[in-house]
CHARMM-style PDB file with segment names, atoms N, HN, CA, C and O in Angstrom:
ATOM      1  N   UNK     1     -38.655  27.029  -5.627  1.00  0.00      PROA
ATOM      2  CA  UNK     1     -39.532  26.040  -5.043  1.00  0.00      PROA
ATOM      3  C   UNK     1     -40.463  26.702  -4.032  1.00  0.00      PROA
ATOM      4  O   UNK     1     -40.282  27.820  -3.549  1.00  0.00      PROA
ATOM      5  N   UNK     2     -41.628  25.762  -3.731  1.00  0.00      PROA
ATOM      6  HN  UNK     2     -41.775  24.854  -4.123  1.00  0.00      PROA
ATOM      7  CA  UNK     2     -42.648  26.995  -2.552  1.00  0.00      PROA
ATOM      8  C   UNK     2     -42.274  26.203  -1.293  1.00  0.00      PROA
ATOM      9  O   UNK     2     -41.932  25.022  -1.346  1.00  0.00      PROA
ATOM     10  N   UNK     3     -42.339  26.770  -0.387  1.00  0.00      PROA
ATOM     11  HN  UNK     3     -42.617  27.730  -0.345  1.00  0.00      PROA
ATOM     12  CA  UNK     3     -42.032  26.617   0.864  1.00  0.00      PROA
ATOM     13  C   UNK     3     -43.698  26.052   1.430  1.00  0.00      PROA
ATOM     14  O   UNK     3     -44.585  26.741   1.934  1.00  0.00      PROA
ATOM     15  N   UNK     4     -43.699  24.715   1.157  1.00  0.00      PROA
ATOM     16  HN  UNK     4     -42.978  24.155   0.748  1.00  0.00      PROA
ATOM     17  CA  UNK     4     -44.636  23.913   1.758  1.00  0.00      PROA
ATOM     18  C   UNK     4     -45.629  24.627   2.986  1.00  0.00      PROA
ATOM     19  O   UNK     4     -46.797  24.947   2.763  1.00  0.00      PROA
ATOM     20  N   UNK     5     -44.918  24.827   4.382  1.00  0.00      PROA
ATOM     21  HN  UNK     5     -43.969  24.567   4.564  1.00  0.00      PROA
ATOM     22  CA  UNK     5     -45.633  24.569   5.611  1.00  0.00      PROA
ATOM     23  C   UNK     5     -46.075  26.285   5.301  1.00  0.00      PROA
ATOM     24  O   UNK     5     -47.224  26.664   5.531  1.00  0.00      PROA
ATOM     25  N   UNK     6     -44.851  27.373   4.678  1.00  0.00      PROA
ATOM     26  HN  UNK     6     -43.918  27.065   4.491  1.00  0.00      PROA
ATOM     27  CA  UNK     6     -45.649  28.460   4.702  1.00  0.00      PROA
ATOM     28  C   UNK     6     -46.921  28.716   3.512  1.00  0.00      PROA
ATOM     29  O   UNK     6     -47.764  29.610   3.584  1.00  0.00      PROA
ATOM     30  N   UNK     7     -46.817  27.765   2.502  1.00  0.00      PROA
ATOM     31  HN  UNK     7     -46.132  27.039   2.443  1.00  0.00      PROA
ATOM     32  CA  UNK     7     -47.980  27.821   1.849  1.00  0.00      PROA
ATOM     33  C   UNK     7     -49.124  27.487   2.452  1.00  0.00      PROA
ATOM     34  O   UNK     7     -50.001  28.290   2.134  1.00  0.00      PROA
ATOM     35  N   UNK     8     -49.467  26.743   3.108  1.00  0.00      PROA
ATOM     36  HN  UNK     8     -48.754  26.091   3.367  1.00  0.00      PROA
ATOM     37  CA  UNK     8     -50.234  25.901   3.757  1.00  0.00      PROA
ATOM     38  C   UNK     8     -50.741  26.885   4.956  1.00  0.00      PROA
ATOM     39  O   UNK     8     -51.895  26.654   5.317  1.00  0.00      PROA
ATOM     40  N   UNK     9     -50.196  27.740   5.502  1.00  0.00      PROA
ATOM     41  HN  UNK     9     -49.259  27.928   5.209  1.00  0.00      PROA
ATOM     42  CA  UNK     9     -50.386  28.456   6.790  1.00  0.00      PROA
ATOM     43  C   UNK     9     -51.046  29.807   6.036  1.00  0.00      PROA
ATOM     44  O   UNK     9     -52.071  30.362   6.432  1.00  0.00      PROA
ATOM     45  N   UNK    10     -50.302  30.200   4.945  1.00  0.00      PROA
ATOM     46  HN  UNK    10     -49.469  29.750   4.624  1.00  0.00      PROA
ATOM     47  CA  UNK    10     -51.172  31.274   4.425  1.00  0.00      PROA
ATOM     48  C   UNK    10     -52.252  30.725   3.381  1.00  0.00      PROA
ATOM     49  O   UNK    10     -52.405  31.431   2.384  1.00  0.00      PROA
ATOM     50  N   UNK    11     -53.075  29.484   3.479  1.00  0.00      PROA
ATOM     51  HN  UNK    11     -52.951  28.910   4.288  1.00  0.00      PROA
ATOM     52  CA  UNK    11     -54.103  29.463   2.539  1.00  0.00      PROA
ATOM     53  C   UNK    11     -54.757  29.494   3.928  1.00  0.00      PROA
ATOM     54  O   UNK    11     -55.642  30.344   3.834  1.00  0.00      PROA
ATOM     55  N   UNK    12     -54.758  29.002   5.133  1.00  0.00      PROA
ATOM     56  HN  UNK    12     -54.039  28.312   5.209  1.00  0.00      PROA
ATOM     57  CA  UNK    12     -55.786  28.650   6.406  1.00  0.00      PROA
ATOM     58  C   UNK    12     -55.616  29.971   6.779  1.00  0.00      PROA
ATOM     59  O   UNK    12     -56.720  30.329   7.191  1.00  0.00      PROA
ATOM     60  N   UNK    13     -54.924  30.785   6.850  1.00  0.00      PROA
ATOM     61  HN  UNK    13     -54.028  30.494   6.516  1.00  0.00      PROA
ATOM     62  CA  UNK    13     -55.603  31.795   7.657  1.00  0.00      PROA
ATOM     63  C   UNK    13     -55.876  33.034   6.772  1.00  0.00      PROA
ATOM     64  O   UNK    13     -56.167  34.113   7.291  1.00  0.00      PROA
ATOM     65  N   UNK    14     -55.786  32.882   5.504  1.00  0.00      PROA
ATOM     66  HN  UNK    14     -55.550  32.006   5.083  1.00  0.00      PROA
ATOM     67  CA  UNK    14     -55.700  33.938   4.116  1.00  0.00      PROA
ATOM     68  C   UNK    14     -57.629  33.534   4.146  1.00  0.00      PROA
ATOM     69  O   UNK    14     -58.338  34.537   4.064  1.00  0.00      PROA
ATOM     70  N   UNK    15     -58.345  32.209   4.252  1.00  0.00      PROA
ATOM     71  HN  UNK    15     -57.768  31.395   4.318  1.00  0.00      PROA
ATOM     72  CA  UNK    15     -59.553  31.517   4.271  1.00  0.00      PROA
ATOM     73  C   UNK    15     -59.367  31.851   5.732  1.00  0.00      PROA
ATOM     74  O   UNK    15     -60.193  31.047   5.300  1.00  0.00      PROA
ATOM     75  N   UNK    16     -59.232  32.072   6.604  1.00  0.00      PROA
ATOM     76  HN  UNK    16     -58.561  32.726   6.954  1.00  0.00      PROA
ATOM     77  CA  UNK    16     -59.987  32.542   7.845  1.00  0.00      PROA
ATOM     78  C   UNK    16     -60.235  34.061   8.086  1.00  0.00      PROA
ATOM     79  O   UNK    16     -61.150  34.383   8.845  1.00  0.00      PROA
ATOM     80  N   UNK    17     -59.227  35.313   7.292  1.00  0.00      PROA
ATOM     81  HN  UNK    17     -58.484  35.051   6.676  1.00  0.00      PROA
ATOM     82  CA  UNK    17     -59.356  36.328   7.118  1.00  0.00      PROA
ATOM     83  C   UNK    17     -60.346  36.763   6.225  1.00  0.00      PROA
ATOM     84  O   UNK    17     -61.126  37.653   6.566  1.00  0.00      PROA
ATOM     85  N   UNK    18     -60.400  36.266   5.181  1.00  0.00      PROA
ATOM     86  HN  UNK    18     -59.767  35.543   4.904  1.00  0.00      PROA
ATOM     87  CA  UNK    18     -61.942  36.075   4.444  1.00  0.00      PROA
ATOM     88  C   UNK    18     -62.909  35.964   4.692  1.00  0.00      PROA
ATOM     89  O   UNK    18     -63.728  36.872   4.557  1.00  0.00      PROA
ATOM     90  N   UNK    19     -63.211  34.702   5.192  1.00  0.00      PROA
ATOM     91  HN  UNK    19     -62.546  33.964   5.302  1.00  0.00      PROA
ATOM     92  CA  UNK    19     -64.083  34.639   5.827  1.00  0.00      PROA
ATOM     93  C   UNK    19     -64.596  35.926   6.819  1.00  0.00      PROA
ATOM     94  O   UNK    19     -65.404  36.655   6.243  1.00  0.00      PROA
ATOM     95  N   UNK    20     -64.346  36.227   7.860  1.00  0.00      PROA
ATOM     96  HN  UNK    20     -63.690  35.635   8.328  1.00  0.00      PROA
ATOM     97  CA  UNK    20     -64.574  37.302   8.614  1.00  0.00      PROA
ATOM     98  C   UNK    20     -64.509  38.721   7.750  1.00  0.00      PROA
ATOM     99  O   UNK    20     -65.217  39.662   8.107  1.00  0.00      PROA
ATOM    100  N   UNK    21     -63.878  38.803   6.923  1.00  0.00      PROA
ATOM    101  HN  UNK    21     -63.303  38.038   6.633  1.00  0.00      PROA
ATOM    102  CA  UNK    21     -64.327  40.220   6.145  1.00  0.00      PROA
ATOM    103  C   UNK    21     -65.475  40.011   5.447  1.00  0.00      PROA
ATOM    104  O   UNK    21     -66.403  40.813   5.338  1.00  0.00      PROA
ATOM    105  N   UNK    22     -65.360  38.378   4.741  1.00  0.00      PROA
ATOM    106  HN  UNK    22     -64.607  37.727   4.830  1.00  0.00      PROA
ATOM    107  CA  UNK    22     -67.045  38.687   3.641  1.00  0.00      PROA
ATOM    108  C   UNK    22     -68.443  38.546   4.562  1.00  0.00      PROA
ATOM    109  O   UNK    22     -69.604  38.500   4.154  1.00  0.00      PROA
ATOM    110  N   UNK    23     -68.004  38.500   5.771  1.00  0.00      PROA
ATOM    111  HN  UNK    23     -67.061  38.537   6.103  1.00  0.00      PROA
ATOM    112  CA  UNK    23     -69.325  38.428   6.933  1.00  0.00      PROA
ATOM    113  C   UNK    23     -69.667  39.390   7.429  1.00  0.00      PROA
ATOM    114  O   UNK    23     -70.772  39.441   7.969  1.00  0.00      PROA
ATOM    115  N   UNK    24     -68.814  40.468   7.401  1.00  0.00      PROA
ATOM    116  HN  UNK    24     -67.917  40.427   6.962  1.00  0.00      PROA
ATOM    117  CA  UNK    24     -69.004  42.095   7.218  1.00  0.00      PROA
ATOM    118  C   UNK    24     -70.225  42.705   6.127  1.00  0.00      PROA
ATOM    119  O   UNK    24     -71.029  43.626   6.274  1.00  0.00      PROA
ATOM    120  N   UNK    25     -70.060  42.073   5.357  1.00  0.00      PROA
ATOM    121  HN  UNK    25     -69.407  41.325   5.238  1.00  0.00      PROA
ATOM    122  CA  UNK    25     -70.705  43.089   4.482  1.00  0.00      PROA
ATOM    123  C   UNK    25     -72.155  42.698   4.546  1.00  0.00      PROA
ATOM    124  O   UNK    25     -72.631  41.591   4.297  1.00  0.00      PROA
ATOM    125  N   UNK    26     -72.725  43.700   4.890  1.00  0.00      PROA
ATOM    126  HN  UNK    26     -72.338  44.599   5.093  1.00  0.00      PROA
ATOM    127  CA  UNK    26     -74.602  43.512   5.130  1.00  0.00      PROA
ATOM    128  C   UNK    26     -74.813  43.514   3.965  1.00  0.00      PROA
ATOM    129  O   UNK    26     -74.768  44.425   3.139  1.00  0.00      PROA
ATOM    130  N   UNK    27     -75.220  41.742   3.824  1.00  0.00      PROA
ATOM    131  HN  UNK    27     -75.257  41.002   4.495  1.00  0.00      PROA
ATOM    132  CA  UNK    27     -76.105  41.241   2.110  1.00  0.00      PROA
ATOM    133  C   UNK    27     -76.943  40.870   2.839  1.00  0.00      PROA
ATOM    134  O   UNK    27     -76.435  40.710   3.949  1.00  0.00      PROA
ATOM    135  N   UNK    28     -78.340  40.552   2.840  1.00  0.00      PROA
ATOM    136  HN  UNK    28     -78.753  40.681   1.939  1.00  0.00      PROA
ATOM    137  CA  UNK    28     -79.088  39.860   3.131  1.00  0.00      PROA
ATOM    138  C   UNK    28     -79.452  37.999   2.342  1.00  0.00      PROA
ATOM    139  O   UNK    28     -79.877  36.936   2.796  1.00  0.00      PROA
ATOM    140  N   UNK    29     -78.967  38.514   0.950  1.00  0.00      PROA
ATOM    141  HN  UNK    29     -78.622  39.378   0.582  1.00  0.00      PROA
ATOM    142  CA  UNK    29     -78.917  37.738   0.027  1.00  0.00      PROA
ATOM    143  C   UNK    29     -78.066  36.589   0.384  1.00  0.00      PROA
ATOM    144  O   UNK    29     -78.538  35.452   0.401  1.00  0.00      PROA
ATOM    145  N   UNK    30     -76.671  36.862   0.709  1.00  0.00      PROA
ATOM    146  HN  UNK    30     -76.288  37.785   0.695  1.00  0.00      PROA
ATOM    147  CA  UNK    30     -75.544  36.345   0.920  1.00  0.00      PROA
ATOM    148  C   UNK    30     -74.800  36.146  -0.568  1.00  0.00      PROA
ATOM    149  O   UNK    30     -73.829  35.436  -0.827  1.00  0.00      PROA
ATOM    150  N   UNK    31     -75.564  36.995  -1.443  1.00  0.00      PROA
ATOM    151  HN  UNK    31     -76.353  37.572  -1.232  1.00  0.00      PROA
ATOM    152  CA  UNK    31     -74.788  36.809  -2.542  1.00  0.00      PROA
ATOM    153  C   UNK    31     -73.467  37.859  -2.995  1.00  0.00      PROA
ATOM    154  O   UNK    31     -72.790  37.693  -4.009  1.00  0.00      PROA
ATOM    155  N   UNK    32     -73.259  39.086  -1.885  1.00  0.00      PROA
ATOM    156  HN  UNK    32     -73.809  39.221  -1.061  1.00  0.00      PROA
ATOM    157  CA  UNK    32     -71.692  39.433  -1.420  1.00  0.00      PROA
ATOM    158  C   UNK    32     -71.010  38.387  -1.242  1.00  0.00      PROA
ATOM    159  O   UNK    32     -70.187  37.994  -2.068  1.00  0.00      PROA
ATOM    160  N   UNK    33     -71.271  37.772  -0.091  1.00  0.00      PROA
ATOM    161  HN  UNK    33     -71.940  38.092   0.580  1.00  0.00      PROA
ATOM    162  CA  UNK    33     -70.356  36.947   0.609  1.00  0.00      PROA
ATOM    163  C   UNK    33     -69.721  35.669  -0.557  1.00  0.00      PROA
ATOM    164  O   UNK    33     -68.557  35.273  -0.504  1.00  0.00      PROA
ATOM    165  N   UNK    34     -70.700  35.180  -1.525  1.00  0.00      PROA
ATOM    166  HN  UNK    34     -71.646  35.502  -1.568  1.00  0.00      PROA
ATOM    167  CA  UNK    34     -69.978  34.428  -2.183  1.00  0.00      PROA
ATOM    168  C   UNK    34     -69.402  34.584  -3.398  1.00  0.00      PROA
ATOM    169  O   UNK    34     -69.010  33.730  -4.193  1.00  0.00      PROA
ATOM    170  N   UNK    35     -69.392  35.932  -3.464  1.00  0.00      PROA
ATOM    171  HN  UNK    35     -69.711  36.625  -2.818  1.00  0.00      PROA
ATOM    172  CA  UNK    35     -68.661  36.520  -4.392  1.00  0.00      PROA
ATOM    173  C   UNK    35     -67.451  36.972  -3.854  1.00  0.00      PROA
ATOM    174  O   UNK    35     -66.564  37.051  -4.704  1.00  0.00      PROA
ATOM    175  N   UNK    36     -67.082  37.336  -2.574  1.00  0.00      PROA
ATOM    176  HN  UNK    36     -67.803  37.271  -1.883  1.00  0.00      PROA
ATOM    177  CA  UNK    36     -65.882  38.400  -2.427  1.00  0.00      PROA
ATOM    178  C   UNK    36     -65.332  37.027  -1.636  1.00  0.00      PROA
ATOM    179  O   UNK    36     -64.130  36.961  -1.890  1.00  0.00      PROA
ATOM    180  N   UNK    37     -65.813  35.655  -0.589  1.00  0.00      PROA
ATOM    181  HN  UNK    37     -66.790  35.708  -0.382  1.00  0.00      PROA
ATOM    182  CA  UNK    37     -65.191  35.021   0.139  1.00  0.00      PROA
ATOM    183  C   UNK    37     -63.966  34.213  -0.839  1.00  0.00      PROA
ATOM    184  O   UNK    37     -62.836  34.141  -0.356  1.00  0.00      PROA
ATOM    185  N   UNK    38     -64.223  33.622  -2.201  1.00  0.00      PROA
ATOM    186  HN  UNK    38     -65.141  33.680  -2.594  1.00  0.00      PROA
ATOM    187  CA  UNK    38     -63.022  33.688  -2.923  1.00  0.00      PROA
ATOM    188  C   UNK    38     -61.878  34.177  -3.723  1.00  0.00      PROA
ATOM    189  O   UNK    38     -60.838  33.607  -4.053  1.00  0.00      PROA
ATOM    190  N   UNK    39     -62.361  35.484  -3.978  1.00  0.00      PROA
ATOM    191  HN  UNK    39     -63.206  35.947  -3.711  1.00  0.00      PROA
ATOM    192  CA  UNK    39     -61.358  36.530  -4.194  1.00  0.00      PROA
ATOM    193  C   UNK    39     -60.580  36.967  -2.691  1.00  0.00      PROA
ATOM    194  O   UNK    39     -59.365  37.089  -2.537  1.00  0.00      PROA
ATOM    195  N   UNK    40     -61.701  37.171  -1.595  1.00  0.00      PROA
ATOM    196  HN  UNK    40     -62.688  37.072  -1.721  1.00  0.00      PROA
ATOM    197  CA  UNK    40     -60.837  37.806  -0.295  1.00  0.00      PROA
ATOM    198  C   UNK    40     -59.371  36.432   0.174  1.00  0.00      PROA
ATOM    199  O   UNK    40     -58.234  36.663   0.584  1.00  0.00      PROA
ATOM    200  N   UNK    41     -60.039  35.096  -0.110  1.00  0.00      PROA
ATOM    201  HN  UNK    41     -60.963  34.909  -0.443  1.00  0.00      PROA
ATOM    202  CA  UNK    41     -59.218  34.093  -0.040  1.00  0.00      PROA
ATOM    203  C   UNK    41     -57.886  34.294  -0.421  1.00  0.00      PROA
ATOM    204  O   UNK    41     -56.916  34.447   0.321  1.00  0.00      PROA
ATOM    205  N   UNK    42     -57.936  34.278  -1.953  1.00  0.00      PROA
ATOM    206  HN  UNK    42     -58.724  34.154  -2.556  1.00  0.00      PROA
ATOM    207  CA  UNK    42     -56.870  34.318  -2.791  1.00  0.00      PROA
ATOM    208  C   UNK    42     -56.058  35.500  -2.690  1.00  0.00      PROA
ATOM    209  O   UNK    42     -54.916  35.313  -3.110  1.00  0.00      PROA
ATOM    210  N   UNK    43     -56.332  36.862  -2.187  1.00  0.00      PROA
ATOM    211  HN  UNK    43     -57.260  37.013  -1.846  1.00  0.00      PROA
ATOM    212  CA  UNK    43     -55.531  37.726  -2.080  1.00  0.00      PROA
ATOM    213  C   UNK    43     -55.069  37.769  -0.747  1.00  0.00      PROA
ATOM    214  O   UNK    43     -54.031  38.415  -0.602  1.00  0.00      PROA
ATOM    215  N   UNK    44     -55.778  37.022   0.733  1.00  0.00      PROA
ATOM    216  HN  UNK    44     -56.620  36.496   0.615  1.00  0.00      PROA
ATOM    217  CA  UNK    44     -55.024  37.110   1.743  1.00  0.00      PROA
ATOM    218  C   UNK    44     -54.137  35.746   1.611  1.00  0.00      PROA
ATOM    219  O   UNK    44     -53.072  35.798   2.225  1.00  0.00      PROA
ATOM    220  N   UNK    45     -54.250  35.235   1.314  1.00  0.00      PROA
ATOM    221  HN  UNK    45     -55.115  35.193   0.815  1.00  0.00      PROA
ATOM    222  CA  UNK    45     -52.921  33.368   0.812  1.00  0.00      PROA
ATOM    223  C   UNK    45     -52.165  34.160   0.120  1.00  0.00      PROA
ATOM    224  O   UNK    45     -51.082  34.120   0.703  1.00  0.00      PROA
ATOM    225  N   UNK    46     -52.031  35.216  -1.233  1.00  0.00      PROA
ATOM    226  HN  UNK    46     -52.911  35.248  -1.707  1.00  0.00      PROA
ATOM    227  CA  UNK    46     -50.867  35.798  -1.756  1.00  0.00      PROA
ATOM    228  C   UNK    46     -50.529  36.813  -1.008  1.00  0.00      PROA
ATOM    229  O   UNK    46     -49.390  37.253  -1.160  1.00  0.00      PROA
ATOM    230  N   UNK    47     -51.291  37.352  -0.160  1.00  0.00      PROA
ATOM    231  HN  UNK    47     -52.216  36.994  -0.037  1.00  0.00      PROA
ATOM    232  CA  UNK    47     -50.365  38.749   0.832  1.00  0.00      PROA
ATOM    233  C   UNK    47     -49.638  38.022   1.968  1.00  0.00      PROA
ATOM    234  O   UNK    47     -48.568  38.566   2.243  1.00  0.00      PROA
ATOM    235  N   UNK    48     -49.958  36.819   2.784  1.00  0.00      PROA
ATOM    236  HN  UNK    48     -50.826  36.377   2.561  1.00  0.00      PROA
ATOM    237  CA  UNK    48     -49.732  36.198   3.937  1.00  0.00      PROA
ATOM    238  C   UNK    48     -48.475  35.219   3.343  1.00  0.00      PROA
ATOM    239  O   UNK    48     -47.915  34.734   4.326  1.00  0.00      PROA
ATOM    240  N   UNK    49     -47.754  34.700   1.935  1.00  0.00      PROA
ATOM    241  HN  UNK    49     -48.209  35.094   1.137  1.00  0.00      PROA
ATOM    242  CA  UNK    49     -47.035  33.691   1.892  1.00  0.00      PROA
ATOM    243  C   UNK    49     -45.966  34.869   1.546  1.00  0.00      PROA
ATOM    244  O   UNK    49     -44.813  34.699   1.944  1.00  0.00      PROA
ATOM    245  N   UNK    50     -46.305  36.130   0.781  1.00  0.00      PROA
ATOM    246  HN  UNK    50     -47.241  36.268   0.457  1.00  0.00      PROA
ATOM    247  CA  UNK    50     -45.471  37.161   0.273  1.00  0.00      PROA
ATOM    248  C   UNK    50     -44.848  37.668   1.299  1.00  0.00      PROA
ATOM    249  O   UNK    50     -43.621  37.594   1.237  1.00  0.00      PROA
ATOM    250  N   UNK    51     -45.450  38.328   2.538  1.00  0.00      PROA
ATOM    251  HN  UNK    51     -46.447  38.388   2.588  1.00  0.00      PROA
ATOM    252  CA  UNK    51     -45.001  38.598   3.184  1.00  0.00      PROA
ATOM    253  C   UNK    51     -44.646  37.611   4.310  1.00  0.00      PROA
ATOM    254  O   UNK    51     -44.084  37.985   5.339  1.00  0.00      PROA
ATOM    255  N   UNK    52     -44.916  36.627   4.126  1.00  0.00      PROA
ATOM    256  HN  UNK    52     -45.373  36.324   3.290  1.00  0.00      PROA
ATOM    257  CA  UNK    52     -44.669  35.581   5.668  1.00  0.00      PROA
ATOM    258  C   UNK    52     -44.815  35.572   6.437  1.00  0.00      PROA
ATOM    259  O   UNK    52     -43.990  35.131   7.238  1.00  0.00      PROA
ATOM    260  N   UNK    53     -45.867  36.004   6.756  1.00  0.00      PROA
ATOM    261  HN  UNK    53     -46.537  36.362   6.105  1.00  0.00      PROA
ATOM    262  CA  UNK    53     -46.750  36.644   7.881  1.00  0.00      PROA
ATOM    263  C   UNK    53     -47.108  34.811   8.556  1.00  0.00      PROA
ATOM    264  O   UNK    53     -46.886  33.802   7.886  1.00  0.00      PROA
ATOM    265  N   UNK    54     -47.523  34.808   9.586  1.00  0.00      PROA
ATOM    266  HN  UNK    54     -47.703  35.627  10.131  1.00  0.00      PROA
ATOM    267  CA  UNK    54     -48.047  33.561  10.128  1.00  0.00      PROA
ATOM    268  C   UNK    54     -47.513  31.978   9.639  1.00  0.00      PROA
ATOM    269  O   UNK    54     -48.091  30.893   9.582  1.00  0.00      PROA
ATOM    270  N   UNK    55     -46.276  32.376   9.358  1.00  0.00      PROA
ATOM    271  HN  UNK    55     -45.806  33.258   9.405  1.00  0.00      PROA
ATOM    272  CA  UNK    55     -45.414  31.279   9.132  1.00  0.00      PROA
ATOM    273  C   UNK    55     -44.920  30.161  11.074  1.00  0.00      PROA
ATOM    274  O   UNK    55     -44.550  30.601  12.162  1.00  0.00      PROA
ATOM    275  N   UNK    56     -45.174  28.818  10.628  1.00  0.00      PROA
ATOM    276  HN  UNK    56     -45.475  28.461   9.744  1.00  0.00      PROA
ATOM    277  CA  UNK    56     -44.338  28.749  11.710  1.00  0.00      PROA
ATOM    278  C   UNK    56     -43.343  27.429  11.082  1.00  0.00      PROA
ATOM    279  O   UNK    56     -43.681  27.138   9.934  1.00  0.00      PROA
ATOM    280  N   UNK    57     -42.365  26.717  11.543  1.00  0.00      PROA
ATOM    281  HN  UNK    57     -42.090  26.953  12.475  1.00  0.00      PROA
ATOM    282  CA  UNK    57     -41.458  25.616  11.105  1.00  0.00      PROA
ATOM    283  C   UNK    57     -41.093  24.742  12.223  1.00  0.00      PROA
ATOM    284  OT1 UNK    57     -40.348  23.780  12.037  1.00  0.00      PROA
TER     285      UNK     57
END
């Protein structure tokens, strides 16, 4: 079963770590940013629930 409150804690800050990395990258376009802000999403929510990083209960 998934552990609700830690799913939930690693999609908000997996999307807040994203965020701030795809704002890094000098596009002028901004067409980096909306390419990597949902991949950077999805791999910090699976590194942050894997490891349980920023869990609280």
């Amino acid at each position: 079963m998934v552990d609700r409150p830690r799913l939930q804690n690693s999609i908000v800050y997996g999307g807040v770590v994203a965020f701030a990395l795809a704002l890094l990258v000098p596009d002028p376009t901004g067409a980096a940013f909306v390419f990597l802000f949902p991949i950077l999403t999805l791999m910090g929510t699976l590194l942050f629930y894997w490891t349980g990083w920023f869990v609280t209960e």
